[in-house]
N, C-alpha and C positions, 0 to 999 in steps of 0.2 A: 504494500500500500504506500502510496508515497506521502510525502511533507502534505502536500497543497490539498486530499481527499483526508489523511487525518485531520487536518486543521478544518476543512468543511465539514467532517461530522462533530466535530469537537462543538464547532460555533453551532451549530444544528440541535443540539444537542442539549447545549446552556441557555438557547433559543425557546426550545421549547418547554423546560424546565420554569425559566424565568416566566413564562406564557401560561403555566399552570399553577404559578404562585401568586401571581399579579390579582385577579379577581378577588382571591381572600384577605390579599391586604388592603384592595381599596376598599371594604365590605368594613366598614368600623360596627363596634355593635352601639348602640345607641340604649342609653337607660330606658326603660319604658315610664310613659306616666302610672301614674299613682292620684288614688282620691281616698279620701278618709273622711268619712260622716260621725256625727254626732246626736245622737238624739237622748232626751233627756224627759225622762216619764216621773217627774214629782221629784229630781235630782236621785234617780238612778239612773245611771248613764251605759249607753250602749251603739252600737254604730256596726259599720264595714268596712274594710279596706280593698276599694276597687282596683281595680288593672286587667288591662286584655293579657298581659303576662302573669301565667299562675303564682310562679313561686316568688311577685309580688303581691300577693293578697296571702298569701301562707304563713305563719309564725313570725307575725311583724309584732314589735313590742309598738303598742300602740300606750302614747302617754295624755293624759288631761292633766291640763293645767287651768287653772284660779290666772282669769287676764286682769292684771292690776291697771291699765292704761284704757286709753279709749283701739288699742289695736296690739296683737300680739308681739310676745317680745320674752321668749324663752330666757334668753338669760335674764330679767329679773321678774317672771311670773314664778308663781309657788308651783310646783309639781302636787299634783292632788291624788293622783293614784294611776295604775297601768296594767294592763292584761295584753294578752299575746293572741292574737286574730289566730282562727280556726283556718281550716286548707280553703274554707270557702268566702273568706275573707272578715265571718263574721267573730265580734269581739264582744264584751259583757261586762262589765264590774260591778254587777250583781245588788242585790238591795243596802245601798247605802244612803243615801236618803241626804246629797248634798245641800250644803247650805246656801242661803241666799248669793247669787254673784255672778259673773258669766265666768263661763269655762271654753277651752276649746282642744281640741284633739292632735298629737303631731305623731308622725312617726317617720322615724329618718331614714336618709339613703342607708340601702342595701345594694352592694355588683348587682349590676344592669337592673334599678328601677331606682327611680326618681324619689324624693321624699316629699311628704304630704302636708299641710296643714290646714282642720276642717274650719267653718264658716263657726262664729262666737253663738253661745246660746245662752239665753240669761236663765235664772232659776229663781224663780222670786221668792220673798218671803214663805216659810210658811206659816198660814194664819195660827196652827195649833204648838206651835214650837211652845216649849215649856217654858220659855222666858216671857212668853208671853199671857200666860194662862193667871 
């Protein structure tokens, strides 16, 4: 075989190599979005964490937080309490019966999905709270 047919297969070679690699690097993977609801039944609080990507809505620690300002603001709202969404996105922190304030929901970035945080939800007084009775 001579110089000039090695060196054609060689280029040929690295040609089509490089040609097989090319598509999966311009392919970045993109985080998927994420949505995080809140819903609030007499301040037991409960919600979902949405996404067309499964394993973002799967064992995402979902956190509520107590909003001190008129808009959120994790580093200085209170952390009030957190549970870990189920495979089908849904989450629960069960009968606790919060107190007057708004709250709202975060859950952060995880590899390939976006992090979340839900719309404020107020919890008003309640009329029979014992402070009041």
């Amino acid at each position: 075989m001579t110089k000039t047919i090695r060196t054609t297969l060689a280029l040929a070679v690295a040609l089509s190599l490089m040609a097989v690699g090319l598509p999966g690097a311009a392919v970045a993977t993109k985080s998927a979005e994420v949505k995080v609801t809140l819903v609030s039944n007499g301040g037991d609080f409960s919600g979902k964490v949405k996404s067309k990507r499964g394993k973002c809505k799967a064992d995402r620690e979902v956190k509520v937080y107590i909003q001190g300002g008129n808009s959120p603001d994790r580093s200085s709202d209170e952390l009030y309490n957190s549970d870990t969404s189920e495979d089908n996105g849904d989450w629960s922190l069960g009968n606790n019966r919060a107190g007057e304030g708004t709250y709202y929901a975060y859950v952060g970035r995880k590899s390939g999905c976006k992090r979340a945080i839900s719309e404020s939800v107020d919890v008003p007084r309640d009329p029979f709270d014992e402070e009041d009775v």
